[in-house]
BALOSE-351460 format. One record per residue (C-alpha): residue in three letters; x, y, z; residue number from 1. Coordinates in steps of 0.2 Angstrom, whole numbers. Last residue first. Layout:
<recs>
REC_balo_x_y_z_voza
REC_ALA_X_Y_Z_NUM
...
</recs>
This chain:
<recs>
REC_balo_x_y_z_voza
REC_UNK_57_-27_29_398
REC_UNK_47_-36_43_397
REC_UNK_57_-29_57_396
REC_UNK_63_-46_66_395
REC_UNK_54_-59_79_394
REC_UNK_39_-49_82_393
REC_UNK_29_-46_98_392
REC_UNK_12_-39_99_391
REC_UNK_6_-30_116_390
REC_UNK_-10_-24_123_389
REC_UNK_-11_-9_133_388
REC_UNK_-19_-10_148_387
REC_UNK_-9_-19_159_386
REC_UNK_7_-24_151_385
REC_UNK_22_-15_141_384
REC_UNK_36_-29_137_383
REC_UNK_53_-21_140_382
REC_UNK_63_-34_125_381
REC_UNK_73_-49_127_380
REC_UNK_70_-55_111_379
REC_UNK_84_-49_102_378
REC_UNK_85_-59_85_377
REC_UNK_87_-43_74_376
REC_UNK_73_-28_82_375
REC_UNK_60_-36_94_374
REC_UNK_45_-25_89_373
REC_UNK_33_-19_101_372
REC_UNK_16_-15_95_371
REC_UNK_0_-4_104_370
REC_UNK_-16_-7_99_369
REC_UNK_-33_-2_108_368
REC_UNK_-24_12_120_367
REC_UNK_-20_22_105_366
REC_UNK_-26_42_115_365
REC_UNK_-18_42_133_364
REC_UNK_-5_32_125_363
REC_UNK_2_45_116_362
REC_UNK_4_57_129_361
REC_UNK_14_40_138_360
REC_UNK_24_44_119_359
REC_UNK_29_62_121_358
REC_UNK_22_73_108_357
REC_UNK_17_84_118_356
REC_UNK_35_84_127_355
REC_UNK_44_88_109_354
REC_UNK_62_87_113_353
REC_UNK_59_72_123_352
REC_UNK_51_63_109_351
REC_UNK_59_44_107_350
REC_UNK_56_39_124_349
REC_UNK_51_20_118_348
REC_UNK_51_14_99_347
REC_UNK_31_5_101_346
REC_UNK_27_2_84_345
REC_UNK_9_6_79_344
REC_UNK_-6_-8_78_343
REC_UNK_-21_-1_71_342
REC_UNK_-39_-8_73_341
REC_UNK_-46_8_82_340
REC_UNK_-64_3_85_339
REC_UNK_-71_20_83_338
REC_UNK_-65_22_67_337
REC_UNK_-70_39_60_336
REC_UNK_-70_50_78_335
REC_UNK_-57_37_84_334
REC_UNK_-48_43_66_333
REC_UNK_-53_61_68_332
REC_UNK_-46_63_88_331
REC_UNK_-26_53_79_330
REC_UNK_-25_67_67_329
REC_UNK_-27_80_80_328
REC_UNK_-16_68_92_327
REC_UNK_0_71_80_326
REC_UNK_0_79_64_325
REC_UNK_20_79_63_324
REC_UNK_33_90_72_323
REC_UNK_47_91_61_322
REC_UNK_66_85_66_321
REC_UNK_80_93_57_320
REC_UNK_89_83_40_319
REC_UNK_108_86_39_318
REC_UNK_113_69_41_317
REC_UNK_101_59_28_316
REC_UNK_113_59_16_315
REC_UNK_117_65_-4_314
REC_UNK_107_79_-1_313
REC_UNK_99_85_-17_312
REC_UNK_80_89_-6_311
REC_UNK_83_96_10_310
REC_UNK_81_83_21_309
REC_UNK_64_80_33_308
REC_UNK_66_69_49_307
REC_UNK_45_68_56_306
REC_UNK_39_68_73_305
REC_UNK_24_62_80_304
REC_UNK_15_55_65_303
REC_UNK_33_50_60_302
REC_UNK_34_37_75_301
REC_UNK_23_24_65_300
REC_UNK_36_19_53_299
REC_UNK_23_9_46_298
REC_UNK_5_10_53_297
REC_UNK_1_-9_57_296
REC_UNK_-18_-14_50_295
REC_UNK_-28_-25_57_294
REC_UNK_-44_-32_50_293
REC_UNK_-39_-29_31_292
REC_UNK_-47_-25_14_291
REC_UNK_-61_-12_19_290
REC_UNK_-52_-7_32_289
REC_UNK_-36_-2_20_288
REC_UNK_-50_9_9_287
REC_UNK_-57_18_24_286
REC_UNK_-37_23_30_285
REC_UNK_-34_29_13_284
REC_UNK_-52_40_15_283
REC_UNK_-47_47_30_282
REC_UNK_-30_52_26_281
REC_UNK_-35_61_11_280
REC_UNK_-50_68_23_279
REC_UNK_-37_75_35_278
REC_UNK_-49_87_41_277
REC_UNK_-44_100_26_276
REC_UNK_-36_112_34_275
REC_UNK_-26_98_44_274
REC_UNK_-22_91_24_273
REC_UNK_-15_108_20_272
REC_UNK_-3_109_37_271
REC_UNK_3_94_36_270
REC_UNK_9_96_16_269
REC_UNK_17_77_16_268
REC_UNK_34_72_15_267
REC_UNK_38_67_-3_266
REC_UNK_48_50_-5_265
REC_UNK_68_52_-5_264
REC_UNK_71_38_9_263
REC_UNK_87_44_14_262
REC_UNK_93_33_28_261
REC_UNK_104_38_42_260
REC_UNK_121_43_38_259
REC_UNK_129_32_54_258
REC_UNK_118_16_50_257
REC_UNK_111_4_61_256
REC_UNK_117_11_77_255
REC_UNK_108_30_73_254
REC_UNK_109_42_60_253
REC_UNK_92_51_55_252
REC_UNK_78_44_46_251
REC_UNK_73_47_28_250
REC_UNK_59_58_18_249
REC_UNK_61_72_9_248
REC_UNK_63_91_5_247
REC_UNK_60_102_-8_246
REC_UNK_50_90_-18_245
REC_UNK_49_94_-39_244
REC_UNK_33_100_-45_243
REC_UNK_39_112_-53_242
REC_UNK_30_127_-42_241
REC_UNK_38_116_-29_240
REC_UNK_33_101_-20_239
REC_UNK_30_97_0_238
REC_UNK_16_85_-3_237
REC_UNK_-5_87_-2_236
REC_UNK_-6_101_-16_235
REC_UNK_2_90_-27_234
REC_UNK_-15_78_-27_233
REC_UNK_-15_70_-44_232
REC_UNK_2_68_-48_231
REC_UNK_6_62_-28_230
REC_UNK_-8_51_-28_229
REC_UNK_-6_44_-45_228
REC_UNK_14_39_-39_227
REC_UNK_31_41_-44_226
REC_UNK_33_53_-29_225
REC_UNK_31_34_-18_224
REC_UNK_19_37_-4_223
REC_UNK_22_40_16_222
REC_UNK_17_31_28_221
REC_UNK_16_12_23_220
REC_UNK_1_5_30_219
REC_UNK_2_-15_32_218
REC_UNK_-10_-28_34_217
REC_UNK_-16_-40_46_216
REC_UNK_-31_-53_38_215
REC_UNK_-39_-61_51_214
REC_UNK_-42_-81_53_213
REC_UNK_-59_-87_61_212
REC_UNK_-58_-99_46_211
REC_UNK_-76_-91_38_210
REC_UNK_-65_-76_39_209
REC_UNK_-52_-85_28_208
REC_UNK_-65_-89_13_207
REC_UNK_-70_-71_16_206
REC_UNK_-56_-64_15_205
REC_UNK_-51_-74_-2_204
REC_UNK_-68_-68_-9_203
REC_UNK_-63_-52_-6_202
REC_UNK_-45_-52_-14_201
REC_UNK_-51_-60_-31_200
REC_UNK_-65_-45_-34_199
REC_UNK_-54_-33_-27_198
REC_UNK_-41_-38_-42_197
REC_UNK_-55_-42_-53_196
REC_UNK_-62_-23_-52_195
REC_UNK_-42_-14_-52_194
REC_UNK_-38_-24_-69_193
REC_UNK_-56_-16_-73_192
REC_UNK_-50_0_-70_191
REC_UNK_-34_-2_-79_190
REC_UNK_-43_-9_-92_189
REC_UNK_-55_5_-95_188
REC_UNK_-41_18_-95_187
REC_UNK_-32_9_-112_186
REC_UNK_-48_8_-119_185
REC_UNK_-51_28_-116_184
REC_UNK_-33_33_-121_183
REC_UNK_-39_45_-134_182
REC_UNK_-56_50_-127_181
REC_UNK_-46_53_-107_180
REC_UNK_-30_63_-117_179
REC_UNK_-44_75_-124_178
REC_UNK_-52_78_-106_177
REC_UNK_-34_81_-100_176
REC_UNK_-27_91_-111_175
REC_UNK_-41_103_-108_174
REC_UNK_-41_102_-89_173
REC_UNK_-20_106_-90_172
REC_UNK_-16_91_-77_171
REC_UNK_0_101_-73_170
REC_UNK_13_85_-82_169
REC_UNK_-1_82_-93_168
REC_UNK_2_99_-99_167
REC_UNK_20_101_-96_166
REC_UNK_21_85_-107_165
REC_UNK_29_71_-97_164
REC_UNK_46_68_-85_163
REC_UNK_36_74_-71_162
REC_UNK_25_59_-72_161
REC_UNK_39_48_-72_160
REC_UNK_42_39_-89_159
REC_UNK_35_22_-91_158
REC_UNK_36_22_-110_157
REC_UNK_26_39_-112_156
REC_UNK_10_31_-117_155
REC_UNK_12_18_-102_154
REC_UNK_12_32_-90_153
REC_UNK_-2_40_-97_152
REC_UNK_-12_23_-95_151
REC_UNK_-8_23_-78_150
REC_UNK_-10_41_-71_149
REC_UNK_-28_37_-81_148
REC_UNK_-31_25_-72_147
REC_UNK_-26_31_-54_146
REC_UNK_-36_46_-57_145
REC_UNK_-52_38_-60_144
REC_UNK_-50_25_-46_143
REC_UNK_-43_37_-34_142
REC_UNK_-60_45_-27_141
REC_UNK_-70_36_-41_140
REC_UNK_-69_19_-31_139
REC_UNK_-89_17_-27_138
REC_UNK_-92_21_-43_137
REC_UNK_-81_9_-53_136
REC_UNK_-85_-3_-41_135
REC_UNK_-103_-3_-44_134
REC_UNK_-103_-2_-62_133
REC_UNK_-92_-20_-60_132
REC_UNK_-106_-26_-49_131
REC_UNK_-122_-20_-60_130
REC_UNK_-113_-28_-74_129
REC_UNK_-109_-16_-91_128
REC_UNK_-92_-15_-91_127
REC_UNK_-95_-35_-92_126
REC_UNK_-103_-35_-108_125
REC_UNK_-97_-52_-112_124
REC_UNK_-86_-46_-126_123
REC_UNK_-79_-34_-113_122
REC_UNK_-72_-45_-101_121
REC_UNK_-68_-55_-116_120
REC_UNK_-57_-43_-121_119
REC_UNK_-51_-40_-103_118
REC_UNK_-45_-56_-101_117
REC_UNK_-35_-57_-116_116
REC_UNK_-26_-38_-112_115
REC_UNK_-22_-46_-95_114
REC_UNK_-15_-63_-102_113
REC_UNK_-2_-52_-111_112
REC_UNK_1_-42_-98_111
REC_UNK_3_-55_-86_110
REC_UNK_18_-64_-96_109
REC_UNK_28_-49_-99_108
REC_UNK_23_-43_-81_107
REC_UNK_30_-61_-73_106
REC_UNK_46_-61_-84_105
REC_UNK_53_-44_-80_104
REC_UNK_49_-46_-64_103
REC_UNK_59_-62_-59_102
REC_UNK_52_-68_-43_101
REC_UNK_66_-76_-32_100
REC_UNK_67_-95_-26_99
REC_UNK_61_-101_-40_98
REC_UNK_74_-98_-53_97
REC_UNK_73_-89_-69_96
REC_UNK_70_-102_-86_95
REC_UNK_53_-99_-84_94
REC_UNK_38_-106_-96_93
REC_UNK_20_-101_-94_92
REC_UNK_4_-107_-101_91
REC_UNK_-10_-101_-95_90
REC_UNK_-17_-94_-110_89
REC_UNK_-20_-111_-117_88
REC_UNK_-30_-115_-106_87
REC_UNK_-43_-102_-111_86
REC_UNK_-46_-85_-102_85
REC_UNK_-61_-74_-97_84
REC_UNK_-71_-90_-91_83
REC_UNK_-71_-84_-72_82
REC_UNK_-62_-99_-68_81
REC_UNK_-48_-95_-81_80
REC_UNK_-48_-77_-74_79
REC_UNK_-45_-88_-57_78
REC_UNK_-33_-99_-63_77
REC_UNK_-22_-82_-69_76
REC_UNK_-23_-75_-50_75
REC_UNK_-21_-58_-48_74
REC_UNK_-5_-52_-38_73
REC_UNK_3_-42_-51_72
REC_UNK_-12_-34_-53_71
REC_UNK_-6_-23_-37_70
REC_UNK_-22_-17_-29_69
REC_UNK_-24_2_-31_68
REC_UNK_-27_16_-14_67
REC_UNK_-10_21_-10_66
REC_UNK_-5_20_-29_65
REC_UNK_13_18_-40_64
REC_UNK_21_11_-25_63
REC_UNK_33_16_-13_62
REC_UNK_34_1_2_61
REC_UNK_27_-8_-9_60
REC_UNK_45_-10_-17_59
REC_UNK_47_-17_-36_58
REC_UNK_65_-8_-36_57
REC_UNK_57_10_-35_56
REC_UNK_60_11_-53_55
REC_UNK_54_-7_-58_54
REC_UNK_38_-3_-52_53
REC_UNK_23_-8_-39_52
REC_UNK_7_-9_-36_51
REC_UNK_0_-6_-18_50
REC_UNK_-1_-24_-8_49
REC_UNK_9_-19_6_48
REC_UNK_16_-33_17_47
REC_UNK_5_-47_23_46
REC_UNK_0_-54_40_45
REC_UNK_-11_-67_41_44
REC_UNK_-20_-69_61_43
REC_UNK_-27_-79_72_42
REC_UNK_-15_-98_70_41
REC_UNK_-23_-112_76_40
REC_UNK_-11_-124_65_39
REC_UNK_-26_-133_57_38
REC_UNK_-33_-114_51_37
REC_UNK_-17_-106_47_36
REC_UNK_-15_-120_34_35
REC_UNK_-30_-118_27_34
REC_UNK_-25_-101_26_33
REC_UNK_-13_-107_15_32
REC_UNK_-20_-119_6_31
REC_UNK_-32_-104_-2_30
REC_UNK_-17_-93_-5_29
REC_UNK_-9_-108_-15_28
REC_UNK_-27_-110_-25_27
REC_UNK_-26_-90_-32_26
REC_UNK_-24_-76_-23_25
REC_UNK_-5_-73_-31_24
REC_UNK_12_-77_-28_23
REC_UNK_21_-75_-43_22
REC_UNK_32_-83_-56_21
REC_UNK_17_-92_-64_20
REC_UNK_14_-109_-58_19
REC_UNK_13_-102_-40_18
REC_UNK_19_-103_-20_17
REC_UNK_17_-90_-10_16
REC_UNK_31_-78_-10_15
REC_UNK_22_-63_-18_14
REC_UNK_4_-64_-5_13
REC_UNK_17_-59_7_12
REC_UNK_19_-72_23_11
REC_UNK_19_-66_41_10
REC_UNK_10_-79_52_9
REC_UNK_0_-76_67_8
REC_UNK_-2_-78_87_7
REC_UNK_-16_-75_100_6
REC_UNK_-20_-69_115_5
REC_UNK_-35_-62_115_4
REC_UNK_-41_-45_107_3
REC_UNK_-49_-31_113_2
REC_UNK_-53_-17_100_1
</recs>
C-alpha cells in the first residue's frame, strides 16, 4: 500500500468537544474533519474505540469487546435526528469540569437516553428494518455473544464474568438458552446500542472520505480478561480449568521503569489459534478494516516475541521471553489482506536471541508499513529509507 508523503492529526473521538460530557460522532466530529480538510491534513488517527469500564480505569486499551463500538461515543443530537429522542431528552447539566470526562456522570446520563431511544426504536418497528436485520447478521460472530456477555454483566451488578454462577460462569448450554428468554429485551438493546453506533461511525467515514481524509486506527494486542471475548472463547487465552490466567501480560525492565510493567491481560493460546488458521485473528482484523483505512498494531513487537509472568507476581521481573506467531500469522494476513494497511512500530535489533524472529527477517514480509516512533520529545531518531516507508510521531500515543 504506497502512500505519499503525508501528515495527520491524533485526536480520540472522547476529547472532542461536546454538550454532554463526551466526545462523540456527532456535529464536533464533523467540524473536525473539516478542519483536517482546510488544514491539508491525510489522515485522523484515534485511539481504540472498544467499550470500556470502570474496572480497567475506562482504558481501550482493555476493553469489555475487541469487536463492539463503545456507546459511549454515540451521539445524542444524532438519536435526536434520527427521531428516537425529544429535546427534552437532551438535556444535560454538569457540575464536573470540562477538561476531563467524568464517567460516572456521562453513563448515568447515556443510559438513560439509551433505554428512550431504543423504546422508540422498537415502537417504530426498527428491529424489524432490512438494515438493522442486516447488522445483526452480518455481526453474529461477536455480536450474539458480546450481548449477551453484557446484559449478564449488568444482571450481576458489573461483576466480572468469573465472579458469576458457575454455570454462566462455564456457559452451561442450558443455562444459557434460559438466561437468552429471560434477559431477551435487555440483549436486544445492547445489540441495537451496537447498530446505531456502526450506524453513526459510517456515515462519519464517509462524510470524511468524501474530504480525501483517512481514518487511522489503533489495534490493541491483547484483550481485557473482563471481556466477551475472553468469556466466550477460553480456549483462545492461557486460562486454567477455573478460568483463571496462569500467566500474563507486561514488558520486562528497561529505562523507563526497573520492574517492567505488568499489564495482567491474558496472553493468548498461540498454539490453538495456529491450529485454527488464526481465524479469531482474521476476523478482528476484518472487523477493524471495515471501520479504518490504517490501522497501527499496538505493541507490535509481541508478535515476535512476547514477556509472559506467572500469574500472582506482584512485577513484571521474573517473566521469560515467548516466541510469538510470527511470519506464519503474518503469510495469512497478506493471503487475507493483500494490501497490507498496518502500521507496526519499528523498536530496532530487539530479537537477537531469536534470529528468526529478527526484525530485517521481518521486513522481508511488512514492507507496505513500517512506523518509527520518536519516544518523549526526542526527534533525532534513525529514519529507515528506501523501500520501507516511514511514519514519524512526536510522543507514544498512550
Amino acid at each position: 500500500m504506497k502512500q505519499k508523503r503525508s501528515s495527520g492529526v491524533i485526536l480520540h473521538i472522547t476529547s472532542l468537544p461536546s454538550k454532554y460530557g463526551i466526545g462523540d460522532f456527532g456535529p464536533e466530529a464533523y467540524e473536525f474533519a473539516e478542519f483536517l480538510k482546510k488544514t491539508g491534513q491525510k489522515y485522523w488517527q484515534i485511539l481504540p474505540t472498544n467499550p470500556v469500564q470502570e474496572g480497567s480505569g475506562f482504558s481501550p486499551y482493555s476493553g469489555l469487546s475487541a469487536f463492539a463500538g463503545n456507546p459511549l461515543l454515540i451521539s445524542p443530537e444524532l438519536l435526536f435526528k434520527d427521531a428516537y429522542l425529544e429535546a427534552k431528552d437532551l438535556l444535560f447539566e454538569s457540575a464536573a469540569s470540562k477538561e476531563k470526562v467524568n464517567f460516572s456522570e456521562v453513563i448515568h446520563f447515556k443510559e438513560n437516553i439509551f433505554a428512550i431511544a431504543f423504546k422508540n426504536f422498537k415502537a417504530s418497528n426498527g428491529l424489524g428494518h432490512d438494515d438493522y436485520q442486516q447488522f445483526e447478521k452480518s455481526s453474529s460472530y461477536w455480536l450474539d455473544d458480546y450481548a449477551v456477555f453484557m446484559s449478564l454483566k449488568n444482571k450481576f451488578e458489573r461483576r466480572m464474568w468469573t465472579e458469576w454462577p458457575e454455570t454462566y460462569r462455564d456457559r452451561d448450554p442450558h443455562a444459557m438458552a434460559s438466561i437468552k428468554d429471560e434477559l431477551k429485551e435487555e440483549i436486544a438493546k445492547e445489540k441495537f446500542l451496537q447498530y446505531i453506533f456502526f450506524k453513526q461511525w459510517e456515515a462519519l467515514k464517509r462524510q470524511i472520505l468524501e474530504m480525501n481524509v483517512h481514518f487511522f486506527g489503533d489495534l490493541p494486542i491483547y484483550v481485557g480478561y473482563d471481556s466477551a471475548d475472553v468469556w466466550s472463547h477460553p480456549e483462545y487465552f492461557k486460562l486454567d480449568e477455573n478460568k483463571k490466567p496462569y500467566t500474563v501480560s507486561g514488558v520486562p525492565p528497561d529505562y523507563f521503569s526497573e520492574t517492567g510493567q505488568l499489564w495482567g491481560t491474558p496472553v493468548f493460546n498461540w498454539e490453538l489459534l495456529k491450529e485454527e488458521r488464526y481465524d479469531w485473528w482474521v476476523k478482528r482484523i476484518e472487523q477493524n478494516l471495515k471501520m479504518f483505512d490504517l490501522l497501527r498494531l499496538d505493541h507490535f513487537r509481541a508478535f515476535s516475541a512476547f514477556w509472559e509472568v506467572k500469574h500472582g507476581e506482584e512485577t513484571a521481573i521474573n517473566g521469560k521471553w515467548k516466541q510469538g506467531p510470527g511470519e506464519d500469522l503474518f503469510n495469512i494476513f497478506k493471503e487475507k489482506f493483500p494490501h497490507m494497511p498496518f502500521i507496526a512500530e519499528d523498536l530496532g535489533e530487539i530479537d537477537d536471541d531469536l534470529p528468526d524472529q529478527a526484525p530485517e527477517n521481518w521486513r522481508n514480509i511488512f514492507t507496505h508499513q513500517s512506523l518509527t516512533m520518536s519516544m518523549s520529545n526526542n526527534l533525532s531518531l534513525q529514519v529507515i529509507f528506501g523501500d520501507f516507508p516511514v511514519i514519524l510521531l512526536k510522543g507514544e500515543n498512550e
